[in-house]
C-alpha positions in Angstrom: 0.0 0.0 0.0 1.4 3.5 -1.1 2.4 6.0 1.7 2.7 10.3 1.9 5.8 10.9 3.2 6.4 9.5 6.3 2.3 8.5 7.0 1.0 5.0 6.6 -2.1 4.1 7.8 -1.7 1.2 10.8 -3.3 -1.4 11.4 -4.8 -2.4 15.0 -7.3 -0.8 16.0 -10.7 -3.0 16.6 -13.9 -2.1 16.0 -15.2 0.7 17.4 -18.9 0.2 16.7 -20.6 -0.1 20.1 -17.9 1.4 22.2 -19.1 2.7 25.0 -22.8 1.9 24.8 -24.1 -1.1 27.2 -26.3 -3.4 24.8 -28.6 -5.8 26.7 -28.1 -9.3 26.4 -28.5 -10.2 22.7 -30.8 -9.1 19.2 -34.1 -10.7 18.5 -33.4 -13.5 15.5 -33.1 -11.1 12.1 -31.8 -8.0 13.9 -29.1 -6.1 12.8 -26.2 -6.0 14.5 -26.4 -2.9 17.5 -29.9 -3.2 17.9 -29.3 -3.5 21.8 -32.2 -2.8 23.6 -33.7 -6.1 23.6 -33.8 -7.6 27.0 -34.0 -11.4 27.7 -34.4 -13.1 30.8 -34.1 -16.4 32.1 -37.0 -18.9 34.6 -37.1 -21.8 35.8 -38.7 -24.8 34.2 -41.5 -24.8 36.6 -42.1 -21.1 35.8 -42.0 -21.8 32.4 -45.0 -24.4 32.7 -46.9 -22.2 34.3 -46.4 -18.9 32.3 -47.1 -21.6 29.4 -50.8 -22.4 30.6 -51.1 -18.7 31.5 -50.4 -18.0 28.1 -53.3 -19.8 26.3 -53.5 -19.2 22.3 -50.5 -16.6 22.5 -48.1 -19.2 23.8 -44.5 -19.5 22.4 -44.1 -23.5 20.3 -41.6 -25.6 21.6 -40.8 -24.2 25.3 -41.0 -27.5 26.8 -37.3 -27.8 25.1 -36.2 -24.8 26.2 -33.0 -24.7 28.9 -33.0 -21.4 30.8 -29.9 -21.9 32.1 -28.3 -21.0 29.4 -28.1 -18.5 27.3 -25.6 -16.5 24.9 -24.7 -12.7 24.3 -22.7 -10.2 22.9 -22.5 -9.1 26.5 -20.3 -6.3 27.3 -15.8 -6.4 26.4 -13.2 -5.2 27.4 -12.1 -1.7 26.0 -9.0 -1.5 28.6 -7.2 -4.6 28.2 -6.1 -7.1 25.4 -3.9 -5.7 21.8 -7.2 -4.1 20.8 -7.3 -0.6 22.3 -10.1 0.0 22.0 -13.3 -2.7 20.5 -16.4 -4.2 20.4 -18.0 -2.8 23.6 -20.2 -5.1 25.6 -21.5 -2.9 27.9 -24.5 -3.6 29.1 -25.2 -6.2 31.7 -27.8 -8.7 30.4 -31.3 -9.5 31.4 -33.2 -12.1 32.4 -36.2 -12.9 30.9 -38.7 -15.7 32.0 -39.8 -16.3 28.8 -37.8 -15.1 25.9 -36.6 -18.1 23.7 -33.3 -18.0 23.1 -33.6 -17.1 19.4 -30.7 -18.1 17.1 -27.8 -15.9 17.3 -27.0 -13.1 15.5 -23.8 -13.6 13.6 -22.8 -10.7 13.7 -23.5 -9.8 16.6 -21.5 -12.6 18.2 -24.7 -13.3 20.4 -25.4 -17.3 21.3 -24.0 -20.3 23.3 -21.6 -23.0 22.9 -22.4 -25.3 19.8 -24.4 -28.0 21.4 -26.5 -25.9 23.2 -30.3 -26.1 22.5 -32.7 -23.0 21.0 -36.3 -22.6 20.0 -36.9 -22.5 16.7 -37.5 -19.4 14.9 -39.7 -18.9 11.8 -37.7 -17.7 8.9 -37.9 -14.1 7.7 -38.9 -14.0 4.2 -36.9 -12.7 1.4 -38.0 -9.7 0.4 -37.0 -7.6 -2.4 -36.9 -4.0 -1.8 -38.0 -2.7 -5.2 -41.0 -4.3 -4.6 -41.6 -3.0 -1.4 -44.8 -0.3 -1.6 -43.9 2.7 0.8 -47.7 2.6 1.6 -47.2 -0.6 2.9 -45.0 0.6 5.7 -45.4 4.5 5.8 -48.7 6.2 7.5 -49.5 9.8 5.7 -46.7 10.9 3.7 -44.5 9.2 3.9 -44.3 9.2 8.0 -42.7 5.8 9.1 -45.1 4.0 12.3 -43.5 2.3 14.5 -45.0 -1.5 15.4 -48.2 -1.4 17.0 -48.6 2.6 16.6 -52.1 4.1 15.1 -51.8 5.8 12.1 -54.0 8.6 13.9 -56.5 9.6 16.6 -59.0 7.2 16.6 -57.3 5.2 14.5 -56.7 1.2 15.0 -52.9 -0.2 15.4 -51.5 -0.7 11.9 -48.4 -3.1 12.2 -45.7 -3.9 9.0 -45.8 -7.7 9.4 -48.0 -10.5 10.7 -45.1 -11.3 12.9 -45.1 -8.0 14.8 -48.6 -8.0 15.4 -48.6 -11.1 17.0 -46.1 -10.7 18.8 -47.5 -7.3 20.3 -50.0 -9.1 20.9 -48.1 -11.9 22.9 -46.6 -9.0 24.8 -50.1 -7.2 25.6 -51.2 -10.3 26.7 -48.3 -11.9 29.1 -47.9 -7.7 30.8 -51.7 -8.1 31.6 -51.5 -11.6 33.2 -48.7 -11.2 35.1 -50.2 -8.0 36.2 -52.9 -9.8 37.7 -50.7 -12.1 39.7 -47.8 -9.5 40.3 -48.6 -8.7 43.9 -48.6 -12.3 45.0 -46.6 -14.6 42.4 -42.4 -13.4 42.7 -42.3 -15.5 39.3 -44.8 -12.8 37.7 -43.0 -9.9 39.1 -39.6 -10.8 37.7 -41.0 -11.0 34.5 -43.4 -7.9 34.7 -40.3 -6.4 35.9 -38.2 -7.4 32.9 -41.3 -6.3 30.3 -41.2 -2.5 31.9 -37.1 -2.6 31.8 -37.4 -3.2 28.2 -40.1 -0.5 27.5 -37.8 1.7 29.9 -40.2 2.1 32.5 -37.2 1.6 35.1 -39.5 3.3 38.3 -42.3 0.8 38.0 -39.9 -2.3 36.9 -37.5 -1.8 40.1 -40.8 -2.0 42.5 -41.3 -5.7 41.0 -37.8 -6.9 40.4 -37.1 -5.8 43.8 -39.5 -8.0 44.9 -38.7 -10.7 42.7 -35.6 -10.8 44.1 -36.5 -10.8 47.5 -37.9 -13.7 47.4 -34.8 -15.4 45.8 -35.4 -15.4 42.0 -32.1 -15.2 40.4 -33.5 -13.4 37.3 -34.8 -10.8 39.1 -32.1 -10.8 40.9 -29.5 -10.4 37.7 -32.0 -7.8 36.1 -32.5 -5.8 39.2 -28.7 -5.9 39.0 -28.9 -4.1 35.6 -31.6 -1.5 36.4 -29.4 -0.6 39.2 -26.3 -0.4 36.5 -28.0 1.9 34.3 -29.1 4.2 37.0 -25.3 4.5 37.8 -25.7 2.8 41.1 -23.2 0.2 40.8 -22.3 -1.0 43.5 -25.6 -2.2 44.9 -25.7 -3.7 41.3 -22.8 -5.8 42.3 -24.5 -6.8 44.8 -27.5 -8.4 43.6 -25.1 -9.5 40.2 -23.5 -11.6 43.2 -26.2 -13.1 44.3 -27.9 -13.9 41.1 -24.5 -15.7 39.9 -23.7 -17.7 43.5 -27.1 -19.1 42.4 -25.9 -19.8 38.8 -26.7 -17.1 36.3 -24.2 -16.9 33.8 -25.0 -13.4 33.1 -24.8 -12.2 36.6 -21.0 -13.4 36.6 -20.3 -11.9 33.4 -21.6 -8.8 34.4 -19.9 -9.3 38.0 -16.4 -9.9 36.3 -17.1 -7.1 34.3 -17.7 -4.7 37.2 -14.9 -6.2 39.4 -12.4 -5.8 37.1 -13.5 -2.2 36.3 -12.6 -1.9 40.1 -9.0 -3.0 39.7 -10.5 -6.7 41.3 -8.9 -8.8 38.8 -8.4 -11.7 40.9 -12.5 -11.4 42.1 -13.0 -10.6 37.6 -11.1 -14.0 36.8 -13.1 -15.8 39.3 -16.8 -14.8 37.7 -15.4 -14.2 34.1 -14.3 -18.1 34.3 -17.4 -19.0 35.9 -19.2 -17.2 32.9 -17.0 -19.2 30.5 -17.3 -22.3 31.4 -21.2 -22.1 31.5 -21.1 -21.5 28.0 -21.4 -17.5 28.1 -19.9 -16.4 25.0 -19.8 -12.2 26.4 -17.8 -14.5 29.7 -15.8 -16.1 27.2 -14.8 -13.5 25.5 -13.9 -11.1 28.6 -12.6 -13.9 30.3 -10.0 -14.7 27.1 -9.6 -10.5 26.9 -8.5 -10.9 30.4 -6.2 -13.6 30.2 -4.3 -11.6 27.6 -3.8 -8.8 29.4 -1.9 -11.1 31.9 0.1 -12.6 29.0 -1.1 -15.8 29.3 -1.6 -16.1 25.7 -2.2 -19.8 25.9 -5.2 -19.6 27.3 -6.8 -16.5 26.2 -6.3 -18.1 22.7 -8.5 -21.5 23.9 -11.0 -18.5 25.3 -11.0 -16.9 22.4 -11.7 -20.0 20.3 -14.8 -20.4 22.3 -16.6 -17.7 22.2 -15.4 -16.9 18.1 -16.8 -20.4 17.9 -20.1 -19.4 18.8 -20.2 -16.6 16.4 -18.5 -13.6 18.7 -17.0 -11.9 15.6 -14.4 -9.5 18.2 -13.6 -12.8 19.6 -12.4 -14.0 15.5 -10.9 -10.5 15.3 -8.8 -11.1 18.7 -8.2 -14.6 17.9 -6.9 -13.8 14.5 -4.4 -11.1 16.0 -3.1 -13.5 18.7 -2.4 -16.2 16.1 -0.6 -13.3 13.7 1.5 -12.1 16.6 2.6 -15.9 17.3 4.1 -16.3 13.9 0.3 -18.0 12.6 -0.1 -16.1 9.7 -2.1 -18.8 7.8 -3.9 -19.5 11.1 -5.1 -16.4 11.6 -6.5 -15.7 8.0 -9.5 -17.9 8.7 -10.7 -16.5 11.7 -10.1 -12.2 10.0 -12.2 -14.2 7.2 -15.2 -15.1 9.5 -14.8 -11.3 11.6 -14.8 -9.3 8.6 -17.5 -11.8 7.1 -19.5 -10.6 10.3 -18.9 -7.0 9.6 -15.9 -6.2 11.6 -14.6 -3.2 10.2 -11.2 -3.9 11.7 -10.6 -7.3 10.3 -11.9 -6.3 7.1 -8.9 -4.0 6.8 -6.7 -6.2 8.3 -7.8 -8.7 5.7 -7.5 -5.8 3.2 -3.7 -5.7 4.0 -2.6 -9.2 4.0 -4.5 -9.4 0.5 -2.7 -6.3 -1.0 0.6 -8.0 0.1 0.0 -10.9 -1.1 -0.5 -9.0 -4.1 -4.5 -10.0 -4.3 -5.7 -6.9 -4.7 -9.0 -7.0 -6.5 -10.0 -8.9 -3.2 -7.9 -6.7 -0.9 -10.3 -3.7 -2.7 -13.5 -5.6 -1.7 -12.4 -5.7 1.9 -11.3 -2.7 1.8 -14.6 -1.3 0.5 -16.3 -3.1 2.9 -14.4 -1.9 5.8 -14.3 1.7 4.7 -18.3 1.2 4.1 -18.5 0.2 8.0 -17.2 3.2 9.1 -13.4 2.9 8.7 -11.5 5.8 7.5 -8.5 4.3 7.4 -9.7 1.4 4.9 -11.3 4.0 2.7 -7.8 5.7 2.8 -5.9 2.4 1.7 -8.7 1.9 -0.7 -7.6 5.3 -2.0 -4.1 4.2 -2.5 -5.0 0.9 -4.3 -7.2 3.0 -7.2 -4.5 5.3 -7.5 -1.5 2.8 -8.0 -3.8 1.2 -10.6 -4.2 4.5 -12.6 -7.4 5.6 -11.0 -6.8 8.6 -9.8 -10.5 10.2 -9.5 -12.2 7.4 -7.5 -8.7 7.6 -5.2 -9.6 10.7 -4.6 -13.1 10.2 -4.0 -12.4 7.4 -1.2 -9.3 10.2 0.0 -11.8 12.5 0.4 -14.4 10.8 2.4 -11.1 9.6 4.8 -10.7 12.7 5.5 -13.8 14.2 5.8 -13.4 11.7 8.6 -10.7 12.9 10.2 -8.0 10.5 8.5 -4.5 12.6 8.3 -3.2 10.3 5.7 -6.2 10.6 3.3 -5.6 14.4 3.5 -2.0 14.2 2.4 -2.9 12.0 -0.3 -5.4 14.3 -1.3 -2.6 17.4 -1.1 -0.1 14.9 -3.2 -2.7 14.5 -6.2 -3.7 18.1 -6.3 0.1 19.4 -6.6 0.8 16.2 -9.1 -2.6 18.1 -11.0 -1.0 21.2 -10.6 -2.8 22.7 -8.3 -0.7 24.0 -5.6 -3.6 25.8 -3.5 -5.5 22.7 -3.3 -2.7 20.7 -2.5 -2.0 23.6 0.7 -5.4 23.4 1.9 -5.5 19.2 2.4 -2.5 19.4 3.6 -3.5 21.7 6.1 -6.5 19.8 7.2 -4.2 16.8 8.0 -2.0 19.2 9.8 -5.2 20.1 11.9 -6.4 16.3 12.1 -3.1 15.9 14.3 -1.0 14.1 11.3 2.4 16.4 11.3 3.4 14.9 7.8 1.2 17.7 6.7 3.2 20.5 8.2 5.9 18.5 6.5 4.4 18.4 3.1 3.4 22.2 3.2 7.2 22.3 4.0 8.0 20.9 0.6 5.3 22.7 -0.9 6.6 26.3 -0.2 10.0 25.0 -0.7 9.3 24.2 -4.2 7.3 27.6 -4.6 10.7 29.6 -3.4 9.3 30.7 -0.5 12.2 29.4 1.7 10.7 31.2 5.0 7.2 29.8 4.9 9.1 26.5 4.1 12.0 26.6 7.1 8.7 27.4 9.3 6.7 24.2 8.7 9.7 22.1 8.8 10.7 23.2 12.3 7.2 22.8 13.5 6.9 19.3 11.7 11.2 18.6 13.1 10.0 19.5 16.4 6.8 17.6 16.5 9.4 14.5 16.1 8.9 14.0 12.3 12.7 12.9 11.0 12.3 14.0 7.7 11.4 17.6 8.1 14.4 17.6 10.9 16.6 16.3 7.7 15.2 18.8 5.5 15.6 21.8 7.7 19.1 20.7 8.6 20.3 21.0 4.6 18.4 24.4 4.5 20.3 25.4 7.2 23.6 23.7 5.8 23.5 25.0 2.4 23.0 28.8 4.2 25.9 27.9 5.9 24.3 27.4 9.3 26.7 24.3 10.0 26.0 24.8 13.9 22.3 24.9 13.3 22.2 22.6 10.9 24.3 19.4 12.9 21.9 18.8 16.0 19.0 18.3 13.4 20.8 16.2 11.6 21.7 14.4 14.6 18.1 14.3 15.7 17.0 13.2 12.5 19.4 10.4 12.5 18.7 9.2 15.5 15.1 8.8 14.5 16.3 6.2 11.8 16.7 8.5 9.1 19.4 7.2 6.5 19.8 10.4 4.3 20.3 12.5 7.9 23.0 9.5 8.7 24.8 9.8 5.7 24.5 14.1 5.8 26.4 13.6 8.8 29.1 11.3 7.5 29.3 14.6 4.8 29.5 17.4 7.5 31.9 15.5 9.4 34.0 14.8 6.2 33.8 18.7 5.6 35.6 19.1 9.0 38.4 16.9 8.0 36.9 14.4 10.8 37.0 11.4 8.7 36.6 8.5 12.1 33.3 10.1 12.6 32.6 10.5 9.2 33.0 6.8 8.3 31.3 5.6 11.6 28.2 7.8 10.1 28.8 6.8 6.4 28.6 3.1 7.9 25.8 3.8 9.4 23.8 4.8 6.6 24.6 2.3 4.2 23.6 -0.2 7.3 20.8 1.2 6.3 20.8 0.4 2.5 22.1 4.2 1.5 23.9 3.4 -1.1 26.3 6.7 -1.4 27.2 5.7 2.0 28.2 2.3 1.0 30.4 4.3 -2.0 31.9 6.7 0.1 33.1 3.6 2.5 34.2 1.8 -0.9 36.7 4.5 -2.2 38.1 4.9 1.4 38.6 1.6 2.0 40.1 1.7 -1.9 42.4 4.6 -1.1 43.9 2.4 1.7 44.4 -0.6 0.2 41.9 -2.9 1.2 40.2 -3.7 -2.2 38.5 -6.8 -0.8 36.9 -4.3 1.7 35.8 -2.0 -1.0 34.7 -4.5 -3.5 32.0 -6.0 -0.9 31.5 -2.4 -0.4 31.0 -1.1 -4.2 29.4 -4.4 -4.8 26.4 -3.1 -1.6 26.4 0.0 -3.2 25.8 -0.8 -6.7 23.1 -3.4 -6.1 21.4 -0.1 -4.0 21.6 1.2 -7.4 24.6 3.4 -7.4 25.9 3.7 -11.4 29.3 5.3 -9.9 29.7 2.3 -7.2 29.0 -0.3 -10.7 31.5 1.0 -12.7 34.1 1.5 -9.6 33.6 -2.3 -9.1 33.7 -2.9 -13.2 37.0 -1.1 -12.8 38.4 -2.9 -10.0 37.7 -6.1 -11.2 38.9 -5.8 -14.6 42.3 -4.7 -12.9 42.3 -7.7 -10.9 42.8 -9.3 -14.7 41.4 -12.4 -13.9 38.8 -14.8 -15.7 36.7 -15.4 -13.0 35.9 -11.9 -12.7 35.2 -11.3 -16.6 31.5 -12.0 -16.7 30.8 -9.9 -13.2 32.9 -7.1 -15.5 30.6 -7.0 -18.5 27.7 -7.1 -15.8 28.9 -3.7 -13.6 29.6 -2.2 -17.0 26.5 -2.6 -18.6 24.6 -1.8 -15.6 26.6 1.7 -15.1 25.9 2.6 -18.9 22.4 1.1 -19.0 22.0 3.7 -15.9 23.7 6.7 -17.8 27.4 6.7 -16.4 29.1 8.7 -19.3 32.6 6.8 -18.7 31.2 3.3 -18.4 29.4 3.8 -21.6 32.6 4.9 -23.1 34.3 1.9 -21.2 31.6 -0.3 -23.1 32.3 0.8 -26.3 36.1 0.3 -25.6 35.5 -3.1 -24.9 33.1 -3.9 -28.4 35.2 -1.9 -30.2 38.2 -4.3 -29.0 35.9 -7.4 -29.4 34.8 -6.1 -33.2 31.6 -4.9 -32.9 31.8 -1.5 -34.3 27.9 -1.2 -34.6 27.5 -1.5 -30.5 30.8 0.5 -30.0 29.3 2.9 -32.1 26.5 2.9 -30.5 27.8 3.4 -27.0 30.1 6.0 -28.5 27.2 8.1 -29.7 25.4 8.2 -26.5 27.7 8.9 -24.2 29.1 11.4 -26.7 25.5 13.3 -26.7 25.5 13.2 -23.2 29.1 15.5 -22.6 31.9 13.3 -23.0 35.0 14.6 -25.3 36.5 11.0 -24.7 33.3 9.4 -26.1 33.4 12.2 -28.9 36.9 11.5 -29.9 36.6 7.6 -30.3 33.3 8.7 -32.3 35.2 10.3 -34.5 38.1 7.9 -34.9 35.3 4.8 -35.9 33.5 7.0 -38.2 37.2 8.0 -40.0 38.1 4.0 -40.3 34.8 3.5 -41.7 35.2 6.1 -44.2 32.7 8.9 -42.6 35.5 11.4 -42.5 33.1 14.4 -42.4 31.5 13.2 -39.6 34.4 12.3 -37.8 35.5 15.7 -38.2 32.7 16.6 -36.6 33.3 14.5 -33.3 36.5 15.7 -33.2 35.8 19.4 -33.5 33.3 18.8 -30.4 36.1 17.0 -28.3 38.6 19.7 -28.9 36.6 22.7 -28.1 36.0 20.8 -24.6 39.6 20.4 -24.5 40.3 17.1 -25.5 44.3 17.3 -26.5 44.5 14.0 -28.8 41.3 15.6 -30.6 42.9 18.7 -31.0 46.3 17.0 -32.2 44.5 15.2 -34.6 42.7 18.2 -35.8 45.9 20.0 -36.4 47.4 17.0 -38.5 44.5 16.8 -40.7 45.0 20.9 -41.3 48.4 20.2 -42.1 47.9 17.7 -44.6 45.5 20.0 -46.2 47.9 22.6 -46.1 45.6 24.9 -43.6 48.9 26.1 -41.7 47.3 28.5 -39.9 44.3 26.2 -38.7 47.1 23.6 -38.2 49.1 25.7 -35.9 45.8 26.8 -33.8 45.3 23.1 -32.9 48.6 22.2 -32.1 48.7 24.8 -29.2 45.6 23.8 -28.0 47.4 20.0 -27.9 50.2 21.5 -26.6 48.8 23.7 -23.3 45.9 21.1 -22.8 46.7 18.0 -23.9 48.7 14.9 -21.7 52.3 15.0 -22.0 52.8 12.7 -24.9 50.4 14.5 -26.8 52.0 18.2 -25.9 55.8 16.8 -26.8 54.1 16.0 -30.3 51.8 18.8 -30.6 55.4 21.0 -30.2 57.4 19.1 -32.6 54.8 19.6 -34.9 54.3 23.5 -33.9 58.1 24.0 -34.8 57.7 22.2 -38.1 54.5 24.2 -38.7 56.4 27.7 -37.9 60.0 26.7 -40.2 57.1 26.1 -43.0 55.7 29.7 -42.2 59.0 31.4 -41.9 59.8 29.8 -45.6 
């Protein structure tokens, strides 16, 4: 995934959906995930009899198989412990409700028990196609939504969207009304009369009857009492009655008694009820209890934990689990378990998923993920999206994704954004993203409007957001501020950001260092910092070490060193190495020669194109001599030119060659110029003739000025005669 400068968008962050809310103790069967506020609670099996026959026509099919001990939730996580910083809130404690079925859970949700466990059946939801949904169906007068069971208007009969609500309000009416009646004498009716006004939110009239519920010792009144209490904010009596309700063997109650103990800094009293919870089946218990476990570094066993409670469709446990394995070295373990999160809807393993996919180099999957993820409510997939459309040429819908990132808040996504408005030329736009990531907290914006002002001339404005970006931390605005200063002269200014930048990991700062040392004539610390750089992979570091390490001697030392340099990419360190191995005249080293070469000419090294041409030229090949010749001729050099020159006169292109050598000359190329004088002579130019033979003579090496004079003083007795 491409970066901005110095930004890349982590990875690790859970899910924040639900943070900080407290969800009751799982969704109806079909409910989306979130939808919190239902409220279940458990009875015993002779309660359930007799609420049956109290029922009549409303009763619930198959409750005679239904086992009230247990049930599953989402429950309420851990948002201070475990890798996650922050997750998949489980807030609420959970209530018990007499007669709730345990509906199927919600998968992504991560509500339910323990495979094995048994459920009522639910009636499946039909599939319904939304185009051919009629608004009139659902909508009262223009268009206003009704809730379930509300009257369209005074007067008015309840008009309800399905069959299924209806009867279940009716369910409802009925079961409040009955146990009503027997409230003020039955304990079993009261706990569930209690649990019916907790749901609706009548919280005054529900604590009078769970109160007296769980007086007389009903454990689900004594749990939901526990979670009235909660939600008032008195928590400690909560505690209380949370305690009692799980001595008696609510699952529930412990979870939401670990929960509160180990909100109190109780973690031995929280590992007690969390394990209790777990090993009931309690997938919120397992869960906290594996979240727990963790953040003791007991990694064993909040892995097993986690397995549970991911096993039962708790898709933070998957996302946990998933993390634990990938920090273990389980790569391919781990995969799975993002899989079944993200398949759930969790934001955080989509992305996560998103990334291993783009590394793996799947990217139209990684994309799907990542649009997924980033269609959940995560900027920073949207943002890594962004990148993804933009390395595959589509800049526009990178900068849609970029933009909605940032609208979010996402730093990153706003120095994209700056990056492809200055690439688009348009350097105000680019100012103002990069501003908003500077505001969103992300200082690779001050860094980038550092380089943008820099680039505009406007060195002030620039030296300014670097030293704010430098001494925010960010290494490479302390680098660049440190050659600004450098290059004004500043060398006292300049060293302790370079220093600081260096420290921070930054290679170019390292090897600026080995140069400002060199400058001093301090060349131990220079090397020390030259070495550190190309530790680094800095490959003029590794080519400064080379030539010292040449200049003393050691050409093993300087070969490894070249050899470091020029795989970094370095066309000087290639042909330095061609060079040294071709003095070393030995076979072995031949095909390594023609490789360093090539490599230095293919990358535009004028005298290792003229070395290659040498070398065809010797082998024969006057076409790829020629060739080599010509190029690094056109790019400056009067050697190149000269050995142009000379081919083209063999071949009989003497006008040409006269050309080549005329270009070598006037750079002050002394064999050029000597030749140039010959030819004049010959033609009986004297006066042309003598011209070059000076020029041969002051410029040219020493053989060439001791013929350039000889001929001179033949060229003057001629002119005297």
């Amino acid at each position: 995934m491409s970066m901005i400068s110095g930004a890349g968008p982590g990875v690790g962050r859970d899910d924040p959906q639900r943070a900080g809310r407290l969800p009751l103790q799982r969704a109806r069967a079909g409910q989306p995930e979130g939808a919190d506020s239902d409220i279940t609670v458990e009875m015993s099996a002779a309660e359930k009899a007799q609420y049956a026959a109290a029922l009549g026509e409303f009763g619930v099919p198959g409750t005679e198989d239904f086992d009230a001990e247990d049930y599953g939730s989402a429950g309420y996580g851990s948002s201070g412990y475990g890798s996650s910083g922050y997750g998949e809130r489980e807030g609420e404690p959970e209530l018990l409700d007499e007669w709730d079925a345990a509906p199927a859970p919600d998968p992504a949700a991560g509500s339910g028990r323990f495979a094995g466990t048994e459920r009522l059946e639910q009636p499946d939801r039909p599939d319904l196609n939304p185009a051919d949904l009629n608004p009139t169906d659902l909508n009262g007068p223009e268009g206003d939504e009704q809730s379930d069971g509300e009257p369209d208007g005074e007067g008015d009969a309840p008009r309800f969207r399905t069959f299924e609500s209806a009867l279940a309000a009716r369910e409802q009416a009925a079961l409040e009304a009955r146990c009503r009646a027997a409230a003020e004498e039955d304990p079993e009716a009261a706990s569930l009369l209690g649990s019916l006004l907790l749901r609706r939110g009548d919280l005054d009239e529900a604590e009078v009857h769970l109160r007296r519920a769980a007086a007389a010792g009903l454990r689900a009144g004594a749990n939901n009492l526990g979670v009235l209490l909660h939600q008032r904010g008195r928590r400690d009596e909560a505690a209380e009655w949370w305690r009692e309700a799980a001595v008696a063997g609510s699952a529930p109650a412990a979870h939401a008694l670990g929960l509160h103990l180990r909100d109190r800094g109780d973690e031995p009293g929280a590992e007690y009820w969390l394990r209790q919870a777990a090993e009931q089946g309690h997938t919120g218990g397992a869960y906290a209890y594996a979240d727990l476990l963790e953040h003791q570094r007991d990694g064993v066993h909040a892995e097993k934990w986690f397995r549970a409670a991911a096993d039962a469709g708790h898709r933070e446990a998957a996302y946990r689990l998933g993390r634990l394995l990938e920090s273990n070295g389980e790569a391919a373990g781990a995969e799975p378990w993002l899989r079944q999160s993200a398949a759930r809807g969790h934001a955080g393993a989509a992305l996560r998923l998103g990334v291993r996919l783009e590394r793996r180099g799947e990217r139209e999957e990684a994309a799907r993920w990542y649009r997924q993820s980033a269609q959940g409510g995560e900027p920073r997939a949207a943002c890594a999206l962004g990148f993804l459309l933009r390395d595959s040429g589509d800049e526009v819908g990178a900068a849609d994704w970029w933009r909605e990132a940032a609208d979010a808040g996402d730093g990153n996504a706003a120095n994209a954004l700056g990056a492809l408005h200055a690439a688009w030329g348009e350097p105000g736009m680019a100012e103002q993203w990069y501003r908003t990531a500077l505001a969103a907290g992300d200082h690779n914006g001050a860094f980038n409007l550092g380089l943008l002002c820099a680039a505009d001339g406007r060195e002030a404005q620039a030296e300014q957001w670097y030293r704010q970006a430098a001494y925010a931390g960010h290494r490479d605005a302390s680098n660049a501020l440190a050659v600004m200063l450098f290059q004004r002269g500043d060398t006292p200014g300049a060293e302790p950001w370079f220093s600081k930048a260096a420290e921070a990991g930054s290679v170019d700062a390292a090897f600026n260092l080995g140069i400002l040392y060199a400058g001093r004539g301090d060349q131990h610390d220079a090397q020390e910092w030259y070495a550190r750089a190309a530790a680094g992979g800095h490959a003029e570091a590794a080519l400064q070490l080379a030539v010292a390490k040449e200049r003393r001697g050691d050409l093993t030392s300087a070969a490894v060193r070249y050899r470091q340099a020029a795989e970094s990419g370095s066309a000087e360190a290639a042909f330095r190495l061609a060079v040294l191995l071709e003095r070393a005249a030995e076979d072995r080293f031949e095909g390594e020669v023609e490789r360093w070469y090539a490599a230095a000419a293919e990358a535009g090294h004028n005298r290792a194109q003229v070395r290659v041409g040498v070398r065809a030229a010797e082998r024969g090949d006057t076409g790829l001599a020629e060739h080599w010749y010509r190029r690094a001729a056109e790019g400056g050099s009067r050697s190149a030119a000269f050995n142009l020159g000379l081919l083209l006169a063999r071949e009989g292109s003497e006008a040409e060659a006269m050309l080549w050598y005329t270009r070598a000359a006037e750079t002050g190329h002394g064999r050029a110029a000597l030749r140039l004088g010959l030819i004049a002579a010959r033609r009986g130019d004297l006066v042309q003739a003598r011209a070059w033979c000076t020029q041969a003579a002051t410029g040219g090496p020493q053989d060439v000025a001791e013929r350039a004079t000889r001929l001179l003083e033949a060229l003057r007795a001629d002119l005297s005669a």
